[in-house]
Backbone as ProteinMPNN parsed JSONL, in Angstrom:
{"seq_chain_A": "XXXXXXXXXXXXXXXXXXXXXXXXXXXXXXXXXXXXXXXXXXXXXXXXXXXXXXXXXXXXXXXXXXXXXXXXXXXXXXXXXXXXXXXXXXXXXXXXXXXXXXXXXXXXXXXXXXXXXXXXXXXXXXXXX", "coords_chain_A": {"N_chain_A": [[0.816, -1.18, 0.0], [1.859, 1.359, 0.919], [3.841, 1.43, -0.916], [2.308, 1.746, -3.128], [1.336, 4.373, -2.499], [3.645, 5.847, -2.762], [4.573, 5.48, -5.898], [2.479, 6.698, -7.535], [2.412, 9.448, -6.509], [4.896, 10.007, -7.611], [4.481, 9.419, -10.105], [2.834, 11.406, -10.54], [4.602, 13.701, -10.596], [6.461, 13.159, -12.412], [4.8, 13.524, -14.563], [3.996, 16.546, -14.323], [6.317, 17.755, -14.347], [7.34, 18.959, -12.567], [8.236, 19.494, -8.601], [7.269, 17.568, -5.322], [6.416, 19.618, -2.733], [4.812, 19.077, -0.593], [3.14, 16.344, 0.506], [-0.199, 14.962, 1.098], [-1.328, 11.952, 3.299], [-4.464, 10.656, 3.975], [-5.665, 8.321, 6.603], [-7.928, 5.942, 7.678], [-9.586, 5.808, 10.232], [-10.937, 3.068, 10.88], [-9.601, 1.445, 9.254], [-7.718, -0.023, 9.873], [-4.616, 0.325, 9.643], [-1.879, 1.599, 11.275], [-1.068, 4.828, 11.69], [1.981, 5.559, 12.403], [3.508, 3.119, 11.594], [2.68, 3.819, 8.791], [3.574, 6.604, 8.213], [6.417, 5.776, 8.409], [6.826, 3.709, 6.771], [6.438, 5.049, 4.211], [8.478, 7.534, 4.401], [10.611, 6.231, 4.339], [10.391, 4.911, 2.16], [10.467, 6.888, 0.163], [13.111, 8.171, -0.049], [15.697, 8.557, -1.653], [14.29, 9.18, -3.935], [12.488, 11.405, -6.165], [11.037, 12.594, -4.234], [12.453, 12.332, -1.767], [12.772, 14.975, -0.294], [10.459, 15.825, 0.291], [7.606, 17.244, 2.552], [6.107, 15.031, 4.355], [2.989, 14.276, 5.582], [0.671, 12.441, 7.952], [-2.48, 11.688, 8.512], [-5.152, 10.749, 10.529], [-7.927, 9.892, 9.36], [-11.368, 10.687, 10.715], [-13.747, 9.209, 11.089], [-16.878, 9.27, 9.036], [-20.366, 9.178, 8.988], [-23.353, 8.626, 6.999], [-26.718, 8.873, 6.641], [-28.542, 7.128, 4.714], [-31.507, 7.817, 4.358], [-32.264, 10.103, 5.028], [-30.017, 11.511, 3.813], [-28.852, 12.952, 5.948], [-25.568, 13.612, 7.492], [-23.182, 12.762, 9.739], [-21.042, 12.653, 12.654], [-18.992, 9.581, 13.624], [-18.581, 8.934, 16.102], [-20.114, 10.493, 17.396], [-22.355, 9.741, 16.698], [-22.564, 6.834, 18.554], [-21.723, 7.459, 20.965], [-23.815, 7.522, 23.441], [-24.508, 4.812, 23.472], [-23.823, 1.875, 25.556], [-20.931, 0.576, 27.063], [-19.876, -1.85, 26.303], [-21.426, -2.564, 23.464], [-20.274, -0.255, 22.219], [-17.67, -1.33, 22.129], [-17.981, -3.294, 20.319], [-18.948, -1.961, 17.99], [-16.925, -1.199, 17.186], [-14.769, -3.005, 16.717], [-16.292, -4.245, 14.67], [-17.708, -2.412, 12.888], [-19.985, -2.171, 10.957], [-22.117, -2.871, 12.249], [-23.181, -1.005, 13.356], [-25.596, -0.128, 12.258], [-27.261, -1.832, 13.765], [-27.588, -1.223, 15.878], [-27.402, 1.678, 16.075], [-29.367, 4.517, 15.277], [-30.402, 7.389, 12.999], [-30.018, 10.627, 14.031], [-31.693, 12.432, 12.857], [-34.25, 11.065, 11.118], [-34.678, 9.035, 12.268], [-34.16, 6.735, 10.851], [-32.206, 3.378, 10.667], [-30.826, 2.992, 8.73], [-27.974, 3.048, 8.195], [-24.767, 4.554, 6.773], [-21.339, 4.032, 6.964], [-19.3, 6.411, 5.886], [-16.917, 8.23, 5.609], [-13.261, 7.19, 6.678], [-12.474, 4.693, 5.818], [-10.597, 3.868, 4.86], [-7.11, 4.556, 3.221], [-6.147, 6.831, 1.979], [-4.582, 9.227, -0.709], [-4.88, 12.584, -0.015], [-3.764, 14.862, -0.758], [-1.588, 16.8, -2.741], [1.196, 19.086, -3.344], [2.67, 20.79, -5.332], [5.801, 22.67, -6.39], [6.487, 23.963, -9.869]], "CA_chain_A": [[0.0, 0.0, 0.0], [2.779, 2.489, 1.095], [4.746, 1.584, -2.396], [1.726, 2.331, -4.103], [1.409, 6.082, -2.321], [4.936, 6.632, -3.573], [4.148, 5.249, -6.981], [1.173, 7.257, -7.609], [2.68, 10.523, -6.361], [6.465, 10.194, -8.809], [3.569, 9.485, -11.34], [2.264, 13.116, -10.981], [5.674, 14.411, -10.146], [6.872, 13.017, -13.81], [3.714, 14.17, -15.725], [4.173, 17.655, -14.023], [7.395, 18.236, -14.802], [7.804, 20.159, -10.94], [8.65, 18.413, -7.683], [6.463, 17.902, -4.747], [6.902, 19.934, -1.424], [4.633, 18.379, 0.426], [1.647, 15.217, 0.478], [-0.826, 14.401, 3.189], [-2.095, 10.995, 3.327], [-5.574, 10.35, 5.491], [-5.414, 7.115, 7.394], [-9.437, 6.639, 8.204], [-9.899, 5.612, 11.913], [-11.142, 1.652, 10.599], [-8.77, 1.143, 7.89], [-7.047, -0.852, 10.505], [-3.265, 0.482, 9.257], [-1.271, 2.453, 12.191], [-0.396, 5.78, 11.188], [3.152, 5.763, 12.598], [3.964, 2.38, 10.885], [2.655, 4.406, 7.515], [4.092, 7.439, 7.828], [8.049, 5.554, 8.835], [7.129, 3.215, 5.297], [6.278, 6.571, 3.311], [9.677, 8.609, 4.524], [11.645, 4.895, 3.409], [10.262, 4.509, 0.324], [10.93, 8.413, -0.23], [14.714, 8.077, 0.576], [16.017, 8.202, -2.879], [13.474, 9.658, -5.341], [12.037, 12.82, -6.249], [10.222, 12.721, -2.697], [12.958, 12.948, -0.818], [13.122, 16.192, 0.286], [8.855, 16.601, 0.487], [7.31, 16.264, 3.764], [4.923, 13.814, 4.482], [2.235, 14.418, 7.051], [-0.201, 11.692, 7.819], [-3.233, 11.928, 9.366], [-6.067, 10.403, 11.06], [-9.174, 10.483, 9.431], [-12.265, 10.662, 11.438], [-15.022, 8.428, 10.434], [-18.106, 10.12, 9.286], [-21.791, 8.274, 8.304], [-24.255, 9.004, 6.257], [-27.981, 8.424, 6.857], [-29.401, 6.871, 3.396], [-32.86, 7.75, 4.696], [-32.585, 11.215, 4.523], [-28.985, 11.821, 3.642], [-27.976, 13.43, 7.143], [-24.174, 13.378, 8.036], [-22.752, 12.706, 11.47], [-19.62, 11.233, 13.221], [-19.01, 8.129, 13.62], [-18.512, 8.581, 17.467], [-21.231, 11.362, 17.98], [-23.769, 8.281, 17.151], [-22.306, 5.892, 19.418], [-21.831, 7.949, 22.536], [-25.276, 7.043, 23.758], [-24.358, 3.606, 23.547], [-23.398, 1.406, 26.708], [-19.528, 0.554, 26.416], [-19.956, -3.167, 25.09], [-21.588, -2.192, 22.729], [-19.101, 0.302, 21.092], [-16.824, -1.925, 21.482], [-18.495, -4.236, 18.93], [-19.224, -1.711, 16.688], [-15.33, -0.576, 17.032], [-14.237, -4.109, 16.402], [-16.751, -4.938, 13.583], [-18.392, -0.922, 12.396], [-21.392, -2.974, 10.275], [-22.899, -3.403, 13.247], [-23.44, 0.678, 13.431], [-27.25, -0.331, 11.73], [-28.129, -2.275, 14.766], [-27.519, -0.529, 17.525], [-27.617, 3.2, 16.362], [-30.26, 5.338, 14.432], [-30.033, 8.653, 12.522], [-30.741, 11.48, 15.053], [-32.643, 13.164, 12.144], [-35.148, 10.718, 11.096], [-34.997, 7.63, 13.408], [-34.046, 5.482, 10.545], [-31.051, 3.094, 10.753], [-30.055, 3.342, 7.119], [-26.712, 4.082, 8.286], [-23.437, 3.781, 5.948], [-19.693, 4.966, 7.212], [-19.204, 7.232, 3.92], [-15.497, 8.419, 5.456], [-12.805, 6.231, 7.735], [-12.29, 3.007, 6.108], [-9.7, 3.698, 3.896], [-6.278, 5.113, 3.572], [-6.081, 7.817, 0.577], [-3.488, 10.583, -0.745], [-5.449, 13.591, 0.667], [-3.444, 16.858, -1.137], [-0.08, 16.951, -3.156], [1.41, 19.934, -3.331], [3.601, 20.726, -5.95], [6.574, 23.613, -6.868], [6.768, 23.906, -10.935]], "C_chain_A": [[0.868, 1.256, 0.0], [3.488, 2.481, -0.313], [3.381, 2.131, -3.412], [1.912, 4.363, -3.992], [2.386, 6.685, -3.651], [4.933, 6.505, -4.97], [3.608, 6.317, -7.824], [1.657, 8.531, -7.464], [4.097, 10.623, -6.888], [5.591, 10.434, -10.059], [3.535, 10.848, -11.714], [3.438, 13.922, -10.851], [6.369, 14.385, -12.317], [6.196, 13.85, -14.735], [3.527, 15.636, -15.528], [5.203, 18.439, -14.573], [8.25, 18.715, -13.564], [8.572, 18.858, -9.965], [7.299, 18.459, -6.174], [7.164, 18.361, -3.143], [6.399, 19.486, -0.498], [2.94, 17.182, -0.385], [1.387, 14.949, 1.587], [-1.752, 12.837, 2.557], [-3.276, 10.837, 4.678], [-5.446, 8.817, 5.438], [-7.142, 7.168, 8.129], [-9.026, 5.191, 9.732], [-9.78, 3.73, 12.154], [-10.693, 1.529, 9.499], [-7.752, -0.1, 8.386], [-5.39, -1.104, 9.904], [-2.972, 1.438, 10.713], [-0.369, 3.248, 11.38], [0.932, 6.244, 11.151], [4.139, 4.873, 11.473], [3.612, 3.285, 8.775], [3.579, 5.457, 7.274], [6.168, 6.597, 7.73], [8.487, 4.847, 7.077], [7.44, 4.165, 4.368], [7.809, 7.018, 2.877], [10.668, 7.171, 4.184], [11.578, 4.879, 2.645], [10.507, 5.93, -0.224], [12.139, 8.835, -0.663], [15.003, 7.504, -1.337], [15.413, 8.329, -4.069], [13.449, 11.148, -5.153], [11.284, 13.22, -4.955], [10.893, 12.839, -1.289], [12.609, 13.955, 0.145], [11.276, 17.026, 0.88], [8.492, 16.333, 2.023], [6.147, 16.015, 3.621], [4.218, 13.642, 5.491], [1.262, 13.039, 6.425], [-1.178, 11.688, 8.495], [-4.172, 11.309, 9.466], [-7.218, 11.233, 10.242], [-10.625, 9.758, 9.898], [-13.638, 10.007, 10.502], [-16.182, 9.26, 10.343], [-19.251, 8.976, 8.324], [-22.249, 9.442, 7.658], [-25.63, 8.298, 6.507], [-28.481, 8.381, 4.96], [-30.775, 7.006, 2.793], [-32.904, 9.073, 3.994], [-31.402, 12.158, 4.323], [-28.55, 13.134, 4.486], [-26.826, 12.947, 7.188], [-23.656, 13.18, 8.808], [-21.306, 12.139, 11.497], [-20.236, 10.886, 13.396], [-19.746, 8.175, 15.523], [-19.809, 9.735, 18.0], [-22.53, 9.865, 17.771], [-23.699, 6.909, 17.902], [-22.012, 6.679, 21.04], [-22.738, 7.859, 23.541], [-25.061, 5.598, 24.233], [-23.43, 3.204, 24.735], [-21.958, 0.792, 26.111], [-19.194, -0.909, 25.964], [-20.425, -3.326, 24.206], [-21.151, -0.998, 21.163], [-18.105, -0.226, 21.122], [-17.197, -2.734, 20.018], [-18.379, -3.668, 17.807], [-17.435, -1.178, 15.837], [-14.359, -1.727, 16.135], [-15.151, -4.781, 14.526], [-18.463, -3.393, 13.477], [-19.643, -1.724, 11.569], [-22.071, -2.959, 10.7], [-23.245, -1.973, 13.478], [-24.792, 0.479, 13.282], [-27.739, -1.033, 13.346], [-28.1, -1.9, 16.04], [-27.597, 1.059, 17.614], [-28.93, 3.534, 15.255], [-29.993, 6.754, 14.502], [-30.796, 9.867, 13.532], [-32.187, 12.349, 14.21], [-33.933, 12.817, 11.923], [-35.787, 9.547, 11.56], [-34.918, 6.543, 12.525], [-32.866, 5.102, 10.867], [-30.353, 2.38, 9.553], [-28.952, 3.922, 7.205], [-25.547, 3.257, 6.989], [-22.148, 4.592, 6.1], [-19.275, 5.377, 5.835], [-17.669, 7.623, 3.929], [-14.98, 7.331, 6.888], [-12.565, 4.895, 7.621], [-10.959, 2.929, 5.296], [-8.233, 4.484, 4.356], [-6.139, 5.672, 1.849], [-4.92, 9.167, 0.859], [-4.846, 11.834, -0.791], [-5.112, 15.237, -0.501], [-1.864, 16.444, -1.437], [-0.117, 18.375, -3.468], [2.88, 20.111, -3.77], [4.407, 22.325, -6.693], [6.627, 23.142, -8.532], [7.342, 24.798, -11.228]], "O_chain_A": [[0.653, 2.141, -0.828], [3.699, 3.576, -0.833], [3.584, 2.882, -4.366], [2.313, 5.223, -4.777], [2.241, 7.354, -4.675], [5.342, 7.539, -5.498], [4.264, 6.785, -8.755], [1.358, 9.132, -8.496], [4.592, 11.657, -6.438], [5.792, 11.329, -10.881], [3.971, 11.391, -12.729], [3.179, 15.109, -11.051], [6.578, 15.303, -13.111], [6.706, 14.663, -15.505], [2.921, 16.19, -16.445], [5.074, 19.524, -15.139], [9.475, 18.837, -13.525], [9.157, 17.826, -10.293], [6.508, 19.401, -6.13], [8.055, 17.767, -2.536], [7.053, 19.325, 0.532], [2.152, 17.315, -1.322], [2.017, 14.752, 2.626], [-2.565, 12.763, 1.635], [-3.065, 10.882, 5.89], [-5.174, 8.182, 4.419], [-7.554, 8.067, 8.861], [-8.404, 4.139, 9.878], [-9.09, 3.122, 12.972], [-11.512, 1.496, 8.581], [-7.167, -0.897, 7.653], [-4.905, -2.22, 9.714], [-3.964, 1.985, 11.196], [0.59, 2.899, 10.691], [1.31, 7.059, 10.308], [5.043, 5.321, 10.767], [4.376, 3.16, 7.818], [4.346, 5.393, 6.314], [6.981, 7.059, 6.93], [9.48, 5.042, 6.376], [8.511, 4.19, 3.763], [8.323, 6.986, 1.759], [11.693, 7.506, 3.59], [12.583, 4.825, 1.936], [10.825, 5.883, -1.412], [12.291, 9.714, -1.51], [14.642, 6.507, -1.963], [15.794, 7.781, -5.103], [14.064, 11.879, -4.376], [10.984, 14.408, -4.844], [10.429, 13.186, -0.203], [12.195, 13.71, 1.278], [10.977, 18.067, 1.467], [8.973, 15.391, 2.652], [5.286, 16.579, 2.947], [4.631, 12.909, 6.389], [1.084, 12.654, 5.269], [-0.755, 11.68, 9.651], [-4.512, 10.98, 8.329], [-7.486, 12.434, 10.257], [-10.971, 8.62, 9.58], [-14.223, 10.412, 9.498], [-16.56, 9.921, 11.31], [-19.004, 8.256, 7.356], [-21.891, 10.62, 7.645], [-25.599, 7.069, 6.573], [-28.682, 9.337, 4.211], [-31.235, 6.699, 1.693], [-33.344, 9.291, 2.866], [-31.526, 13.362, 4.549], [-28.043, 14.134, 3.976], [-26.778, 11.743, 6.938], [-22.993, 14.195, 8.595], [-20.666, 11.453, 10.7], [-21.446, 11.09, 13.484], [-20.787, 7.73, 16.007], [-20.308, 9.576, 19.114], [-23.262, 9.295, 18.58], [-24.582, 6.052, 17.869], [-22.224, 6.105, 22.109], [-22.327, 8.18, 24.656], [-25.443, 5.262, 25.354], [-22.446, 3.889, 25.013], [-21.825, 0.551, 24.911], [-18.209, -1.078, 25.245], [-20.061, -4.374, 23.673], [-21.443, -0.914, 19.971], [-17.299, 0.125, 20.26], [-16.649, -2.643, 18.92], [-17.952, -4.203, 16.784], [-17.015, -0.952, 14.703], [-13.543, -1.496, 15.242], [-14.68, -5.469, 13.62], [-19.64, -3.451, 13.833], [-20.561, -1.488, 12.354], [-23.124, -3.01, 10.064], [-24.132, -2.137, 14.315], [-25.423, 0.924, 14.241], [-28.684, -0.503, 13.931], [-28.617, -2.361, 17.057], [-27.773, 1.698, 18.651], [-29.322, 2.657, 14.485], [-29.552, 7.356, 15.48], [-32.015, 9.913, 13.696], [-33.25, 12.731, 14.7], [-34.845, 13.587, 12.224], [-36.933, 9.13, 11.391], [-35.367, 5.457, 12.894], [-32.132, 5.967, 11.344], [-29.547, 1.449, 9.534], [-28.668, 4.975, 6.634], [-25.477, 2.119, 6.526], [-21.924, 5.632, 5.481], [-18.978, 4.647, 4.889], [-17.002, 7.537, 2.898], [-15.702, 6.843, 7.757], [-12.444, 4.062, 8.519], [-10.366, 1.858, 5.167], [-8.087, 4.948, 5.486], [-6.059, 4.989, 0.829], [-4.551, 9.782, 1.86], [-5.68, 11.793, -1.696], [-5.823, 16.183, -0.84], [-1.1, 15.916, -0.629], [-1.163, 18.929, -3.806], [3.908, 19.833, -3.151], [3.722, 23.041, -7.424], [6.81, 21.932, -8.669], [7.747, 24.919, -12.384]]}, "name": "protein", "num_of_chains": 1, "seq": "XXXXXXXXXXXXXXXXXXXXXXXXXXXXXXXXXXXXXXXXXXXXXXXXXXXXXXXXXXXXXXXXXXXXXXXXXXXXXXXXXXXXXXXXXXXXXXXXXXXXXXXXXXXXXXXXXXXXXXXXXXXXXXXXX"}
């Protein structure tokens, strides 16, 4: 995954012509990668290209739903705070489970679907030409 980042961002570095000063990768909350172990791969696989010299922030991103009912938005953790603490564990350990134990504050359905937080994506390159 980390060789792809770097991949993917020489790509646009080539087809630019420039160099990049900086990239942020988001790391979503249930992507189940540790952001330290990403960012240490990143600044390795960097070591020796055009990416050297960029810096490389990585960051946590915060899970957010979506109500399918009536396409309301929420955190993740604003609709589990309610919930008794064996119960967020579950949904922490296995998020699917968000439909059966929470509902949309808006319209009381539980048409929920985590829309951000599962993934790990390049966020923002930022490039000198």
């Amino acid at each position: 995954m980390a060789e792809g980042i770097i991949s993917y961002i020489l790509d646009i570095v080539r087809k630019s012509g420039g160099h990049v000063v900086v990239f942020k990768v988001a790391v979503g909350e249930f992507s189940q990668f540790d952001k330290r172990l990403i960012e240490e791969l990143l600044m390795e696989l960097a070591k020796g290209t055009e990416l050297e010299r960029a810096n490389i922030i990585v960051e946590i991103e915060k899970a957010m739903v979506n109500c399918l009912y009536c396409d309301s938005k929420w955190g993740f953790h604003e609709l589990i705070e309610h919930l008794p603490d064996d119960q967020k564990e579950m949904i922490h350990f296995l998020p699917e489970l968000l439909n059966s134990f929470s509902k949309c504050p808006t319209c009381g359905k539980s048409d929920l679907e985590i829309e951000k937080g599962r993934s790990v994506r390049v966020v923002e390159v930022e490039l000198d030409v």
